[in-house]
C-alpha positions in Angstrom: -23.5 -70.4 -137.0 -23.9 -66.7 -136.2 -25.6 -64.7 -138.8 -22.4 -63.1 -139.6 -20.4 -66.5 -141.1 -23.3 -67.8 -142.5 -22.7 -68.9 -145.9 -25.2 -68.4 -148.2 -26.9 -72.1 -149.4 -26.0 -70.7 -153.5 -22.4 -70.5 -152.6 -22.3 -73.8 -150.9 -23.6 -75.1 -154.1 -21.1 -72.9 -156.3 -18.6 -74.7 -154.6 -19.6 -78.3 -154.9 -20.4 -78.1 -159.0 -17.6 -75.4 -159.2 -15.0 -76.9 -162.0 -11.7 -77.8 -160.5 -10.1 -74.3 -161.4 -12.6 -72.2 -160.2 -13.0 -74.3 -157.2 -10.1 -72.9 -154.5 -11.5 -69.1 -155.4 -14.9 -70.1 -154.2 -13.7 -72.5 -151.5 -11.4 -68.9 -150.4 -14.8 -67.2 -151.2 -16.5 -69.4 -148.3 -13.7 -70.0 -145.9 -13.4 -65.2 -146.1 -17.3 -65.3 -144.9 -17.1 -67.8 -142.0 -14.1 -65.5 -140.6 -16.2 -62.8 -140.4 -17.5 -62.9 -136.6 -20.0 -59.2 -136.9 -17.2 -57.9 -134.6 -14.1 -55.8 -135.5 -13.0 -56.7 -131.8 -13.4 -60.2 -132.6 -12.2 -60.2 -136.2 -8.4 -58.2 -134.3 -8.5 -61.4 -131.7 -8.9 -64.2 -134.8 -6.3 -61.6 -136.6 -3.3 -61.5 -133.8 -4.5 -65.4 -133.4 -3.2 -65.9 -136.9 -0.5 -64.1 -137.2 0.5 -65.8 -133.7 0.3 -69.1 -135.7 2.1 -67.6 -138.4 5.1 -66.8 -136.1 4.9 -70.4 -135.0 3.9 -68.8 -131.5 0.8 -71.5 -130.8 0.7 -70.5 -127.0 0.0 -67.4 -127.8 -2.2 -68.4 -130.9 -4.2 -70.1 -128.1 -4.5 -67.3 -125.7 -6.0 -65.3 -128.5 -8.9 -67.5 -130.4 -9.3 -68.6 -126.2 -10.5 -65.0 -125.8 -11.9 -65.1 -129.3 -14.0 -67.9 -128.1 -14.6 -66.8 -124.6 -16.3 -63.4 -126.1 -17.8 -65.0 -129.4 -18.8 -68.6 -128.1 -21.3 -68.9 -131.4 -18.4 -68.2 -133.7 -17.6 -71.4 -135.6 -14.2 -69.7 -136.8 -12.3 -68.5 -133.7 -12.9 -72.6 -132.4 -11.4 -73.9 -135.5 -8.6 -71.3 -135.5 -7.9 -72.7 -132.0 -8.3 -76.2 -132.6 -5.2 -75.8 -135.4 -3.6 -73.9 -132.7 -3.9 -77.1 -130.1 -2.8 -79.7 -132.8 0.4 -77.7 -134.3 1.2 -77.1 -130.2 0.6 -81.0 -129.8 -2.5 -80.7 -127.9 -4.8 -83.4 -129.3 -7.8 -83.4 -127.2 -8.8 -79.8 -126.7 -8.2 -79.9 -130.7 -10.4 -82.8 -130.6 -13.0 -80.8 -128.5 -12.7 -77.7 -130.8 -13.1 -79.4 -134.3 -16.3 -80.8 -132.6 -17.7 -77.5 -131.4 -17.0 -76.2 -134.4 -18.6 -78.5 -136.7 -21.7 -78.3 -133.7 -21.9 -74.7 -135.1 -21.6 -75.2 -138.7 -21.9 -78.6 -139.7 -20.4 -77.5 -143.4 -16.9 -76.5 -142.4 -15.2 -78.5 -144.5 -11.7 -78.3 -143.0 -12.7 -78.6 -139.8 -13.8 -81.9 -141.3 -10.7 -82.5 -143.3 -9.2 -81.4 -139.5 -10.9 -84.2 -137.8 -10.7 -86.7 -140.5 -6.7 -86.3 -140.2 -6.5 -87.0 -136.3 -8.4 -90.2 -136.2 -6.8 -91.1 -139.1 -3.7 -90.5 -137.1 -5.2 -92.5 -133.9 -6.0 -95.3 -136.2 -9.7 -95.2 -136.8 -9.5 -95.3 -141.3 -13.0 -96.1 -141.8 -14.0 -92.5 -140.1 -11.0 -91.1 -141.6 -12.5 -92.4 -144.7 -16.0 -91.2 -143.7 -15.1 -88.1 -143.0 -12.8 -87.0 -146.2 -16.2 -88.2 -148.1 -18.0 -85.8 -146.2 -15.4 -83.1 -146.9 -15.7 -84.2 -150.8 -18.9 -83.8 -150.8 -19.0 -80.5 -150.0 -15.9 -79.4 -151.7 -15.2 -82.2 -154.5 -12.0 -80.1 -155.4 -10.8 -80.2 -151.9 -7.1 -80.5 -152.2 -6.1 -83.0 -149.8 -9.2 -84.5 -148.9 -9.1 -86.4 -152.3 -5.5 -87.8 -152.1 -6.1 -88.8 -148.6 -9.3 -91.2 -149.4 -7.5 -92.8 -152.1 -4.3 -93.5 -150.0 -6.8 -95.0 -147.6 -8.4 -96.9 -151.0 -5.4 -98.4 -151.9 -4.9 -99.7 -148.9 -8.0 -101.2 -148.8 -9.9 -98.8 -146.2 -13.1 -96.6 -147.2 -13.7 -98.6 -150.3 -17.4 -98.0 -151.7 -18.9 -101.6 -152.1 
C-alpha cells in the first residue's frame, strides 16, 4: 500500500467488532481512505474512471484506472477500480490479474476479496469461494454479501467448518 491508502490498524479493528449498524459507515470510512492515491492527478483519473463505470462506459473506465495504474503502479485502488471495469466489460483474466495485484498491495481489501471470491466461485472452484468470503468476514463480519454467499455455499454443502 502507499502511505496515502493506508488504513490505520484501529480502524481495521473498528470495523471488524463494529455492530452491524455501525458497520457499513466504517466499512465507507475504510474503503474513502484506500481511494485516496496522495495525488489530485490520480484521484481525477480513479474519478472520470468511475463515473465511466457509472455511465456503463467500461472501455473507457479501463482507459482511465489503465493510466491510473500506469502513473500510480503502488496504488491498490486504481487496480481494483479496473479489475470491476474488466469483469462488468467481460474480461475475466485481466480482472483476475488485477484483483491479485491489488490484494499483493493490500492484503485487507476486503472487496477485492469478496471480488475474487465471486469469479472462482463463478469458474467452479466453491471451497476457495468459500475460503475467500471467510476471509472477507473476517475482516468485515457485517459484509453484506460476503455472508449470504458462504451460507448459500453451506447449504449446499461447500465451505462447511468441520
Amino acid at each position: 500500500m502507499t502511505v496515502a491508502d493506508t488504513v490505520p490498524p484501529e480502524l481495521l479493528e473498528k470495523l471488524r467488532t463494529a455492530p452491524e449498524g455501525e458497520a457499513p459507515r466504517v466499512a465507507r470510512e475504510v474503503e474513502t481512505t484506500w481511494g485516496r492515491s496522495g495525488s489530485a492527478a490520480m484521484d481525477l483519473l480513479l474519478k472520470r474512471g468511475r463515473d465511466a463505470m457509472e455511465q456503463g462506459d467500461y472501455l473507457l473506465a479501463i482507459d482511465h484506472f489503465t493510466a491510473l495504474t500506469d502513473h500510480a503502479p503502488d496504488f491498490a485502488e486504481g487496480y481494483h477500480a479496473r479489475a470491476e471495469a474488466f469483469f462488468r466489460a467481460e474480461r475475466y483474466g485481466p480482472a483476475l490479474d488485477d484483483l491479485e495485484r491489488t490484494l499483493a498491495l493490500n492484503p485487507q481489501h476486503f472487496e477485492a476479496i469478496f471480488g475474487f471470491a465471486v469469479m472462482v466461485q463463478e469458474f467452479g472452484d466453491l471451497r476457495r469461494a468459500a475460503d475467500l468470503y471467510r476471509r472477507v468476514l473476517a475482516i468485515y463480519p457485517h459484509h453484506p454479501h460476503a455472508g449470504e454467499a458462504l451460507t448459500r455455499l453451506q447449504r449446499d454443502g461447500i465451505g462447511r467448518e468441520l
